[in-house]
PDB file of N, CA, C and O in Angstrom:
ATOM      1  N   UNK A   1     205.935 112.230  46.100  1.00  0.00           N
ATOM      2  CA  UNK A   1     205.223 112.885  45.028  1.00  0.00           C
ATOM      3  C   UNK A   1     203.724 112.874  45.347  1.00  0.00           C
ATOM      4  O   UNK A   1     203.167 111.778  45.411  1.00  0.00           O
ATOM      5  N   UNK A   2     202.942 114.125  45.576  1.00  0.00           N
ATOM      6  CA  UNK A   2     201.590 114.373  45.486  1.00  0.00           C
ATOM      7  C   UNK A   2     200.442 113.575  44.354  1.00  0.00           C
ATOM      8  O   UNK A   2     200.501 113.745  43.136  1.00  0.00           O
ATOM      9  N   UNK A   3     199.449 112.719  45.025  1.00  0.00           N
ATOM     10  CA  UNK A   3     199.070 111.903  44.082  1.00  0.00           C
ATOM     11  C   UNK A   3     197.244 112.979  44.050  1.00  0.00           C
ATOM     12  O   UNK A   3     196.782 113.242  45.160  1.00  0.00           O
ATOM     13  N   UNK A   4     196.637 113.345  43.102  1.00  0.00           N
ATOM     14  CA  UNK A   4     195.049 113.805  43.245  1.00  0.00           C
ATOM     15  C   UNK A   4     194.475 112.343  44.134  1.00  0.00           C
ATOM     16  O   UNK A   4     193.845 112.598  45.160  1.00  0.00           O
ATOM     17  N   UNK A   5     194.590 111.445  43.922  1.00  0.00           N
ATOM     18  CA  UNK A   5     194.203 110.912  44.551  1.00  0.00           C
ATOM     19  C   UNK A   5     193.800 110.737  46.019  1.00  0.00           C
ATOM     20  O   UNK A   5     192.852 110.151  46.542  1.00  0.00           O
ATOM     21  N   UNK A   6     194.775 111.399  46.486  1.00  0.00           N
ATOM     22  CA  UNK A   6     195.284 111.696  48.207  1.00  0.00           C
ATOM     23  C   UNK A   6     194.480 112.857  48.602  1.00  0.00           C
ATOM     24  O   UNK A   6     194.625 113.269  49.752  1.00  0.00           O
ATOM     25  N   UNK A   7     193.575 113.502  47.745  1.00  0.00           N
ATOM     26  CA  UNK A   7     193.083 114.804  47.902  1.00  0.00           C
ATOM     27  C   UNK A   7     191.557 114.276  49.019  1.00  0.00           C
ATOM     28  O   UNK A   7     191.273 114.732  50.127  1.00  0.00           O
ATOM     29  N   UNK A   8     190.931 113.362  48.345  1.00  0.00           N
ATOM     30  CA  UNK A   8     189.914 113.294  49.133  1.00  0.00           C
ATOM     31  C   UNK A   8     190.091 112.147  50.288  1.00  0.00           C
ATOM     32  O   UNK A   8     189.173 112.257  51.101  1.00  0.00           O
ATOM     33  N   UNK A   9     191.448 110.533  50.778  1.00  0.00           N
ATOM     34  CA  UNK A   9     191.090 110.653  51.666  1.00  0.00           C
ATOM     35  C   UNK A   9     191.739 111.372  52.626  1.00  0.00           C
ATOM     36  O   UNK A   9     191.716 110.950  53.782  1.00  0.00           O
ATOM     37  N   UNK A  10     192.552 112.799  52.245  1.00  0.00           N
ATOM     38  CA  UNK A  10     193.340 113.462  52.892  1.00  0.00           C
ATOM     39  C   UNK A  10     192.134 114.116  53.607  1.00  0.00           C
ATOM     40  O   UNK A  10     192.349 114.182  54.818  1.00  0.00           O
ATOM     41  N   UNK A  11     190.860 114.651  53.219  1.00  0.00           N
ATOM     42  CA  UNK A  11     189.884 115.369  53.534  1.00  0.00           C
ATOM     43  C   UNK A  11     189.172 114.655  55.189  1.00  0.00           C
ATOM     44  O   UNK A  11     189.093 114.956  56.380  1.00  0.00           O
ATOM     45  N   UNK A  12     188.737 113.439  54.136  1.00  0.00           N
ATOM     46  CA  UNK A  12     187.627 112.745  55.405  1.00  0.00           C
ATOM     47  C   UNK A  12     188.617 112.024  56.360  1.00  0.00           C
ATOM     48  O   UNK A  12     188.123 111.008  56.849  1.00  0.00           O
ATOM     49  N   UNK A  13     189.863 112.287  56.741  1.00  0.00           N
ATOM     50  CA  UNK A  13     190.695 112.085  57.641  1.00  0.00           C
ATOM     51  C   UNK A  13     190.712 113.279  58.376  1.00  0.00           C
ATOM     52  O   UNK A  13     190.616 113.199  59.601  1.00  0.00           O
ATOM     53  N   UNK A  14     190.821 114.407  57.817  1.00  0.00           N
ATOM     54  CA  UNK A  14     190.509 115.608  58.892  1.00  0.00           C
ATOM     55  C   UNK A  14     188.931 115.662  59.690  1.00  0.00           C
ATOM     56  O   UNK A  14     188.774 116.360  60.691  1.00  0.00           O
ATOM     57  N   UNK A  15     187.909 114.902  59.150  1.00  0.00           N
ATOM     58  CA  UNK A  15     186.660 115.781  59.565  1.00  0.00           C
ATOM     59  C   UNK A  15     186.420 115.196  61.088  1.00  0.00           C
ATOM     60  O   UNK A  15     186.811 114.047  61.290  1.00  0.00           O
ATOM     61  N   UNK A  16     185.891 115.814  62.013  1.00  0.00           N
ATOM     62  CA  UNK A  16     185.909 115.548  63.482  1.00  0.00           C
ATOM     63  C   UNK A  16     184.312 115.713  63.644  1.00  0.00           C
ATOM     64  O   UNK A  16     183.552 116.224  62.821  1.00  0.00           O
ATOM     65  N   UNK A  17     183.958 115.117  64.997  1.00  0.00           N
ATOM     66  CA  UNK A  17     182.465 115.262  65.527  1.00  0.00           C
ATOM     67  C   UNK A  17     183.019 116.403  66.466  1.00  0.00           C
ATOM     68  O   UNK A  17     184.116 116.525  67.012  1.00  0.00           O
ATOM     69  N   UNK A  18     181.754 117.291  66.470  1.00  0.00           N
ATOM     70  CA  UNK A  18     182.254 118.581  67.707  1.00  0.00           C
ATOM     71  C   UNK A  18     181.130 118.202  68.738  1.00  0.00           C
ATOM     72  O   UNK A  18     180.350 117.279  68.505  1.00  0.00           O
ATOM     73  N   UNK A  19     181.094 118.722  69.533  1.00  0.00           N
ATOM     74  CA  UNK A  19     180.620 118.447  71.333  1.00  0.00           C
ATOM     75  C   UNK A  19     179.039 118.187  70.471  1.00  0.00           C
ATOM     76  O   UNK A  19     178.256 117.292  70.789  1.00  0.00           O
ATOM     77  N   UNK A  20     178.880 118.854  69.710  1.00  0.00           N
ATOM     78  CA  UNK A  20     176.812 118.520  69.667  1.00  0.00           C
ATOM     79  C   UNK A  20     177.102 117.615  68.668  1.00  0.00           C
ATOM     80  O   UNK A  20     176.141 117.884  67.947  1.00  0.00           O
ATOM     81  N   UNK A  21     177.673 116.775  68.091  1.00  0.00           N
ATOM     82  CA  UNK A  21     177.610 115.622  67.362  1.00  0.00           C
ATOM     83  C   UNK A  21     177.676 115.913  65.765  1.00  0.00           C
ATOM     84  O   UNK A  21     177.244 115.089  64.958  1.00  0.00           O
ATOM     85  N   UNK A  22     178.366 117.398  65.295  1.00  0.00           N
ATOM     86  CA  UNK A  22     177.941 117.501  63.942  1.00  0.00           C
ATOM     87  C   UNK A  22     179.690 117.185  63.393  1.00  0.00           C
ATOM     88  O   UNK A  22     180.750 117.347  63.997  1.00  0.00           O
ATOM     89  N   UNK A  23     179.513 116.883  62.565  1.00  0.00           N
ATOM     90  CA  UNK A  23     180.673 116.516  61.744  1.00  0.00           C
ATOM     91  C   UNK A  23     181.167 117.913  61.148  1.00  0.00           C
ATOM     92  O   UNK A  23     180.342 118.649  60.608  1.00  0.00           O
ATOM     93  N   UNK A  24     182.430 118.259  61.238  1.00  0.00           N
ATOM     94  CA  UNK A  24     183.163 119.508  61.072  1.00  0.00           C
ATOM     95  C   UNK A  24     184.509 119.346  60.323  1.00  0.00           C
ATOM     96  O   UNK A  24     184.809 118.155  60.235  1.00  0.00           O
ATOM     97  N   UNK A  25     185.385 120.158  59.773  1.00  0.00           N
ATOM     98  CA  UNK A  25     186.691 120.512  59.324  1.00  0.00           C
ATOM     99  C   UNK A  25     186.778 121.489  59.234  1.00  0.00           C
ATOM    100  O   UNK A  25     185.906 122.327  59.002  1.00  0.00           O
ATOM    101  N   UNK A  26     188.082 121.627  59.432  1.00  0.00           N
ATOM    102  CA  UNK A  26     188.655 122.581  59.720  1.00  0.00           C
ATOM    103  C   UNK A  26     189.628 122.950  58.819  1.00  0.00           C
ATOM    104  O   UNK A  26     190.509 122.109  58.641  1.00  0.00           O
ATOM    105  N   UNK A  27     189.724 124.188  58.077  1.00  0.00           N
ATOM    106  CA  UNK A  27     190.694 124.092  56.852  1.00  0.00           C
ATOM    107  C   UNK A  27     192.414 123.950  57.259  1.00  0.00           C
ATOM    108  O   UNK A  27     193.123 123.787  56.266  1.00  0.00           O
ATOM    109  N   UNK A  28     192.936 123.981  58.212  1.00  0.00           N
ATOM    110  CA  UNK A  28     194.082 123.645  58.863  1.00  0.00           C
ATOM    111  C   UNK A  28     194.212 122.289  58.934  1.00  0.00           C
ATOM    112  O   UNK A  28     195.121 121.677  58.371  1.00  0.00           O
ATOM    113  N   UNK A  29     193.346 121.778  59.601  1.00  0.00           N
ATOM    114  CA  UNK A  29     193.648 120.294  59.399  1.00  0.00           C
ATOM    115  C   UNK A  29     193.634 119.904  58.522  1.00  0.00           C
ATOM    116  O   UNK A  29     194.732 119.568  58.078  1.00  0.00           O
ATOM    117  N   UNK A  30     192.287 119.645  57.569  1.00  0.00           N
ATOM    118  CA  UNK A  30     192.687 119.627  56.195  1.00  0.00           C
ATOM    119  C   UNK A  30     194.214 119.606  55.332  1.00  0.00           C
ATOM    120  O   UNK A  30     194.484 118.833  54.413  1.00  0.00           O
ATOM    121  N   UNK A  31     195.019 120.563  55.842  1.00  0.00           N
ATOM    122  CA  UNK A  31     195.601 121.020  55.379  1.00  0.00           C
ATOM    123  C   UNK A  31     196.748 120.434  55.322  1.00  0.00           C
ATOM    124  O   UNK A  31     197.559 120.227  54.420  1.00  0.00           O
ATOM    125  N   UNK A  32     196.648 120.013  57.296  1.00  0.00           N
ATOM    126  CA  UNK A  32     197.553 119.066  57.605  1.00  0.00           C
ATOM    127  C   UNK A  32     197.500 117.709  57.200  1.00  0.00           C
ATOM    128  O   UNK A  32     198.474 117.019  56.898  1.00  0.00           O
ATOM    129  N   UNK A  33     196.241 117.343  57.211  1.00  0.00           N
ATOM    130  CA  UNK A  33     196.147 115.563  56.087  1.00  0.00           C
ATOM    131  C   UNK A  33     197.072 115.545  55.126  1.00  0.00           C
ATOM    132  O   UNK A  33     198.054 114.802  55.146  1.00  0.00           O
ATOM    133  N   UNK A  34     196.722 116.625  53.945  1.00  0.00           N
ATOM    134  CA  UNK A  34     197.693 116.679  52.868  1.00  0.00           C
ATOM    135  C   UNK A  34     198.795 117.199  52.898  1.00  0.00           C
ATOM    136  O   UNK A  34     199.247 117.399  51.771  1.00  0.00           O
ATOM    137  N   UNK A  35     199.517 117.550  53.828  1.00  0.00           N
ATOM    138  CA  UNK A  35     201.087 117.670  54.195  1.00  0.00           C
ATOM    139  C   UNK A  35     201.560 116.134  54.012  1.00  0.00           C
ATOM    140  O   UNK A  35     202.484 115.693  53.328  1.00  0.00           O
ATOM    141  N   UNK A  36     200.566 115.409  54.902  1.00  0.00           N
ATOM    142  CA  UNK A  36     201.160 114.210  55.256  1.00  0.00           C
ATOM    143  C   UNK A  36     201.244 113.547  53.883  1.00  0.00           C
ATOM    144  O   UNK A  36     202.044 112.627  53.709  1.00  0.00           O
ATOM    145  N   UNK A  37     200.374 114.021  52.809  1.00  0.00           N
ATOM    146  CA  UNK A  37     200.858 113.324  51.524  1.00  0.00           C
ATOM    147  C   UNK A  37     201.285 114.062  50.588  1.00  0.00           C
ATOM    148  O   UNK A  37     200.900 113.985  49.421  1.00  0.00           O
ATOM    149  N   UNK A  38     202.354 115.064  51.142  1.00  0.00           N
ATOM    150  CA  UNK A  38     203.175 115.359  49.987  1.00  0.00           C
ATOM    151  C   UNK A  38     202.517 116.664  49.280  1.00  0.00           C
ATOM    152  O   UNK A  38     202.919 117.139  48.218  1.00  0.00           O
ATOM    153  N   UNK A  39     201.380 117.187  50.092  1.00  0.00           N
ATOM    154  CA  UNK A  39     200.160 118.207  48.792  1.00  0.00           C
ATOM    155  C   UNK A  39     200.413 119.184  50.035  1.00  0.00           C
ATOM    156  O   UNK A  39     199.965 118.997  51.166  1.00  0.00           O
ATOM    157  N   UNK A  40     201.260 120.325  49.601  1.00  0.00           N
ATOM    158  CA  UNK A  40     201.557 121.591  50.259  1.00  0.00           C
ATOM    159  C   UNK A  40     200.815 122.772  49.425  1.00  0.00           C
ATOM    160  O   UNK A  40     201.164 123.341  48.390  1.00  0.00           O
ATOM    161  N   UNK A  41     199.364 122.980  50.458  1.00  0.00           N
ATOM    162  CA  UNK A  41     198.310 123.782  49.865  1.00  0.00           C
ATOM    163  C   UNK A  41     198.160 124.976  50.651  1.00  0.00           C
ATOM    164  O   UNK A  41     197.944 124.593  51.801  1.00  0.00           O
ATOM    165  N   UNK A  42     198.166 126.194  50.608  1.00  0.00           N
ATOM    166  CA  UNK A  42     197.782 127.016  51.410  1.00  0.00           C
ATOM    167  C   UNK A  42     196.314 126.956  51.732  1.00  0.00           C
ATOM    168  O   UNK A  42     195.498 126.552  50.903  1.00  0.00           O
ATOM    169  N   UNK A  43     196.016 127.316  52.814  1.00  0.00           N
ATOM    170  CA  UNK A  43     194.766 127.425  53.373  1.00  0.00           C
ATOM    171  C   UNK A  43     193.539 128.188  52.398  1.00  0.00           C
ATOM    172  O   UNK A  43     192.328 128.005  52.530  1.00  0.00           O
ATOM    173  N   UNK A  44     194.273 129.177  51.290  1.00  0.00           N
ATOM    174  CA  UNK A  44     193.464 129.822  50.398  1.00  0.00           C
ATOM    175  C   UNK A  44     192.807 128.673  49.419  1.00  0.00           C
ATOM    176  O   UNK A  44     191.774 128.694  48.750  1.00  0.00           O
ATOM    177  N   UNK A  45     193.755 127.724  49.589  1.00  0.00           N
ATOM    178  CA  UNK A  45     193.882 126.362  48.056  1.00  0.00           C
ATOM    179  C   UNK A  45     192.698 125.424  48.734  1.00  0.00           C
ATOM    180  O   UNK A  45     191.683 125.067  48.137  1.00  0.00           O
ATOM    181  N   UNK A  46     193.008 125.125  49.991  1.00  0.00           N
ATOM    182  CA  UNK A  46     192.135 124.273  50.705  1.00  0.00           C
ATOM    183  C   UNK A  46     190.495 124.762  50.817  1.00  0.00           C
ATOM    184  O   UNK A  46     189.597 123.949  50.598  1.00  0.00           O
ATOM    185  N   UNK A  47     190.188 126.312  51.216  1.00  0.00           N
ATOM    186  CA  UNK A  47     189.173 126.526  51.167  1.00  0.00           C
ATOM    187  C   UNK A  47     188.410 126.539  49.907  1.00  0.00           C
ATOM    188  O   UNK A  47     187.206 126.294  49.828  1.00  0.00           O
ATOM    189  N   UNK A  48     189.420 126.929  48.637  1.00  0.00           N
ATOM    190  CA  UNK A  48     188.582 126.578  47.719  1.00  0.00           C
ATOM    191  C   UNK A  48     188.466 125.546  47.367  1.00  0.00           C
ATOM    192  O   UNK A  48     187.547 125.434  46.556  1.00  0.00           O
ATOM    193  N   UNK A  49     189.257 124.185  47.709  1.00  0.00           N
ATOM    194  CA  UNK A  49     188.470 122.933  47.053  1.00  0.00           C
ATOM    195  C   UNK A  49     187.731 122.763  47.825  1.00  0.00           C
ATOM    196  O   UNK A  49     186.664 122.400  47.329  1.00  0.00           O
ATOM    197  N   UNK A  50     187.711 122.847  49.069  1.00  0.00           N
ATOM    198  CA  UNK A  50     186.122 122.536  49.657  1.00  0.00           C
ATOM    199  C   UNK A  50     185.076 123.035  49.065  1.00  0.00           C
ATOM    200  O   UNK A  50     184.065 122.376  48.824  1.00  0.00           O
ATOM    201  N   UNK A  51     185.241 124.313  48.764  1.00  0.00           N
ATOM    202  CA  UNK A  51     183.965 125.073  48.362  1.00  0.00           C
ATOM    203  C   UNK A  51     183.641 124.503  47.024  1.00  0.00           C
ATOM    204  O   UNK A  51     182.448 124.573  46.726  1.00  0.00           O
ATOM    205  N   UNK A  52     184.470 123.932  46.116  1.00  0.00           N
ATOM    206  CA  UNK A  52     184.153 123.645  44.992  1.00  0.00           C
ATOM    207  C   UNK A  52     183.874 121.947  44.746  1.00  0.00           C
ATOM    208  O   UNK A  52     183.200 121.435  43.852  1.00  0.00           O
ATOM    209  N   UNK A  53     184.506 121.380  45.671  1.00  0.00           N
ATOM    210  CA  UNK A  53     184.079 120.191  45.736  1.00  0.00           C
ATOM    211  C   UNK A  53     183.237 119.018  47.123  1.00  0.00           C
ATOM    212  O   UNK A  53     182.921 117.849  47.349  1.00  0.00           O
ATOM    213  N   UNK A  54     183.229 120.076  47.566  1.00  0.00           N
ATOM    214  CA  UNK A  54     182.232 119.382  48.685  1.00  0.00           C
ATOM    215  C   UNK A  54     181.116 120.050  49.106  1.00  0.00           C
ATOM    216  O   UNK A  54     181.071 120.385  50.290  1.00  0.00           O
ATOM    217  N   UNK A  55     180.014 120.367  48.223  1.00  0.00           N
ATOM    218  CA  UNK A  55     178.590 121.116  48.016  1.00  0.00           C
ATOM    219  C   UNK A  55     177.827 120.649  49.539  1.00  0.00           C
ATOM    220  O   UNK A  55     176.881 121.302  49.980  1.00  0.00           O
ATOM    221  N   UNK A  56     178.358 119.480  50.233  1.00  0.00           N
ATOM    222  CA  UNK A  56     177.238 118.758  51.272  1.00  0.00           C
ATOM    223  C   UNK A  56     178.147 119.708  52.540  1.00  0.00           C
ATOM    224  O   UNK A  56     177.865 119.446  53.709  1.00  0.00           O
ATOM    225  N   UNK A  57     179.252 120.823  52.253  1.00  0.00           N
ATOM    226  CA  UNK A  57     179.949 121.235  53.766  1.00  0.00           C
ATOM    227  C   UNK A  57     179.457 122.578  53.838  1.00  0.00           C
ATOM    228  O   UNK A  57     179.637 123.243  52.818  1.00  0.00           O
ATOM    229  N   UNK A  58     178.824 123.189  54.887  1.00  0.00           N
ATOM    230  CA  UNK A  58     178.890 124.880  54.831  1.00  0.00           C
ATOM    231  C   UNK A  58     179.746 125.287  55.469  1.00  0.00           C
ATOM    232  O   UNK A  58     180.297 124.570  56.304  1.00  0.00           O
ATOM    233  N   UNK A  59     180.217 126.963  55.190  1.00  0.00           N
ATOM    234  CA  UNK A  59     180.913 127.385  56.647  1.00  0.00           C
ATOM    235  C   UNK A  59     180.338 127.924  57.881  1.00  0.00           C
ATOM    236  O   UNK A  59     179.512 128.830  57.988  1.00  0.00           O
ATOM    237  N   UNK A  60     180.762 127.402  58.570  1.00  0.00           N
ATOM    238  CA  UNK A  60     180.255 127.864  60.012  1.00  0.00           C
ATOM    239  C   UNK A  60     181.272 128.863  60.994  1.00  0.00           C
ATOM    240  O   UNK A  60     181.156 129.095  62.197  1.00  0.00           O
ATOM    241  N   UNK A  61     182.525 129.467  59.822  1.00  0.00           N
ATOM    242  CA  UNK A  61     183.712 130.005  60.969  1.00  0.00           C
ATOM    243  C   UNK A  61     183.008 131.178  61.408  1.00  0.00           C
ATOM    244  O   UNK A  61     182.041 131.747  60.902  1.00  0.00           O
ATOM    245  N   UNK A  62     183.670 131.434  62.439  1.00  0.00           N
ATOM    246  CA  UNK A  62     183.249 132.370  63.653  1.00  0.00           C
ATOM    247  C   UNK A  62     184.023 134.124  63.262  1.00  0.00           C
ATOM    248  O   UNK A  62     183.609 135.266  63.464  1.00  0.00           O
ATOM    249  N   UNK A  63     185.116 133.647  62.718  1.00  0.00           N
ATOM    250  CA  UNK A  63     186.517 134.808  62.308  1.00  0.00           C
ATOM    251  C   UNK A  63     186.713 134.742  61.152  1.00  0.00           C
ATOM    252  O   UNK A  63     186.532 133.715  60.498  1.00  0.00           O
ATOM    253  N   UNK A  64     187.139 135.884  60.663  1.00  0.00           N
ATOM    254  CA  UNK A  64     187.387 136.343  59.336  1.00  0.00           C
ATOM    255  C   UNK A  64     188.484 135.852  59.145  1.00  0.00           C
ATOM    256  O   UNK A  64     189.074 135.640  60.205  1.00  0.00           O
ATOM    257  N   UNK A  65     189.285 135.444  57.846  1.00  0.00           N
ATOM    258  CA  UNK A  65     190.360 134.678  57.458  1.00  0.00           C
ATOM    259  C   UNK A  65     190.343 133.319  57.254  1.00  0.00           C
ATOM    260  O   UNK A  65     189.430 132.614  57.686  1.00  0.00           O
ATOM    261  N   UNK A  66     191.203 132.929  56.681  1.00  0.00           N
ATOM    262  CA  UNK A  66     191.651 131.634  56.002  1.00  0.00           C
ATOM    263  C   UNK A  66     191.191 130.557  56.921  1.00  0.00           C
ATOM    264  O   UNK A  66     190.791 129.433  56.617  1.00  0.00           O
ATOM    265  N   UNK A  67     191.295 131.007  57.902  1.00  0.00           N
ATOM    266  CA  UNK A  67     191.094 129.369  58.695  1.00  0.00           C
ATOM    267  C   UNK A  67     190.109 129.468  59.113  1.00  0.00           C
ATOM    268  O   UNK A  67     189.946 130.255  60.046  1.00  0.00           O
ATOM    269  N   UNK A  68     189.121 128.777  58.648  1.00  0.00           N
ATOM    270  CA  UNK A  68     187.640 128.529  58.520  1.00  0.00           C
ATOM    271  C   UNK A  68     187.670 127.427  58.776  1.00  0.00           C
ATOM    272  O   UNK A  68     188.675 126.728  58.650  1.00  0.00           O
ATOM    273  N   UNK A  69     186.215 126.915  59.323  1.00  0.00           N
ATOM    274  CA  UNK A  69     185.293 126.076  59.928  1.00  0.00           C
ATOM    275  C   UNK A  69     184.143 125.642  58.783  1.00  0.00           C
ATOM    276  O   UNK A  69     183.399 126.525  58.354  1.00  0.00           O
ATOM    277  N   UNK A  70     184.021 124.333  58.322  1.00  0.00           N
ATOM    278  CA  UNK A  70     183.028 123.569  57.778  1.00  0.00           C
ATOM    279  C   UNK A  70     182.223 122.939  58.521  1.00  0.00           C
ATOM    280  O   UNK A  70     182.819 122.490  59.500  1.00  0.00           O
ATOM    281  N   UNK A  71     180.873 122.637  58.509  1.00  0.00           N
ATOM    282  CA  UNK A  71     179.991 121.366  58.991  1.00  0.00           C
ATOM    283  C   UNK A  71     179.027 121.023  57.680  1.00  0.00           C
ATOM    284  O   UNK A  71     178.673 121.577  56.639  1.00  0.00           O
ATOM    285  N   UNK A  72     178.811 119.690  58.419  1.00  0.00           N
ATOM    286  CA  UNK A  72     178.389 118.718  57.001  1.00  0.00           C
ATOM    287  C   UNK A  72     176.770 119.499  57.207  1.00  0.00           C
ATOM    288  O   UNK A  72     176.342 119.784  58.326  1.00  0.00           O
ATOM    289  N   UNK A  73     176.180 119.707  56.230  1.00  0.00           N
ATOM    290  CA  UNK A  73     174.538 119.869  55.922  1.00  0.00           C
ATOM    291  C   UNK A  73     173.694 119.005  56.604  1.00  0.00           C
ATOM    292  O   UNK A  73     174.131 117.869  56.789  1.00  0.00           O
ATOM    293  N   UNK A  74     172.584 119.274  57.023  1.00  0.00           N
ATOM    294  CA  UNK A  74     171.342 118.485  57.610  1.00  0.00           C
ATOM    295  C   UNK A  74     171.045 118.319  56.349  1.00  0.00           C
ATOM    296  O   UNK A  74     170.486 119.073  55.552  1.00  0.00           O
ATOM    297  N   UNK A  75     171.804 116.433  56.152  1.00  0.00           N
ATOM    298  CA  UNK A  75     171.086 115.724  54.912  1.00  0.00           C
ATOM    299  C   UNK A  75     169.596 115.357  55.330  1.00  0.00           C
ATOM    300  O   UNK A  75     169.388 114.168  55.574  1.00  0.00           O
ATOM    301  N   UNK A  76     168.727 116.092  55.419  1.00  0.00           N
ATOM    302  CA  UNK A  76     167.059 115.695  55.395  1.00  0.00           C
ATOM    303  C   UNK A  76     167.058 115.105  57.002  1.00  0.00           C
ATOM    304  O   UNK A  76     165.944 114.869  57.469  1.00  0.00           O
ATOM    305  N   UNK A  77     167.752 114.959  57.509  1.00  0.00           N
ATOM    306  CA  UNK A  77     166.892 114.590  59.185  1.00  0.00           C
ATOM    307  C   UNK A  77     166.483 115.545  59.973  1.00  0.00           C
ATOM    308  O   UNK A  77     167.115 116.560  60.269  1.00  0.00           O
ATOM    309  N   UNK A  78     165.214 115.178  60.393  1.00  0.00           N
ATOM    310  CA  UNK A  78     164.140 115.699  61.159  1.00  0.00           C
ATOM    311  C   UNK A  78     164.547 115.599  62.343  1.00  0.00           C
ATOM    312  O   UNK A  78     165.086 114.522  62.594  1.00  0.00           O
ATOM    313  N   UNK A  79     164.479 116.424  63.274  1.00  0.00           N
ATOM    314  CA  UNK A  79     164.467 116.515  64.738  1.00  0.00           C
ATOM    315  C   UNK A  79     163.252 116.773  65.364  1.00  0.00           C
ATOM    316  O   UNK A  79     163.194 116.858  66.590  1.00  0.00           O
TER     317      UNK A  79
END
């Protein structure tokens, strides 16, 4: 049985570092976290809770469609 609970650390179990060091997800994986607990979301379901609950992710996908690309925001560091 699908718990809300499982929603967010189903999330920060998907997010990966990509080759330049930025923290990313991917709405597939995502997707796949919450398989593993029971939360069978389409990729439409997934992109919108990101969008609605994780204000600190933008998209960065390259292609049109569902399976989109997040990276976390430059929280205030200077380069």
């Amino acid at each position: 049985m699908p718990r809300q609970s499982d929603i967010n650390p189903s999330f920060n179990a998907a997010i990966t570092l990509d080759a330049a060091g930025r923290r990313t997800i991917t709405t597939a994986a995502f997707v796949k976290e919450l398989a593993a607990h029971n939360h069978i979301w389409t990729l439409k379901q997934a992109n919108r809770w990101i969008e609605e609950q994780q204000c600190d992710f933008k998209d960065i996908s390259t292609e049109e469609g569902e399976r989109r690309t997040f990276m976390i925001r430059n929280m205030g560091r200077v380069r």
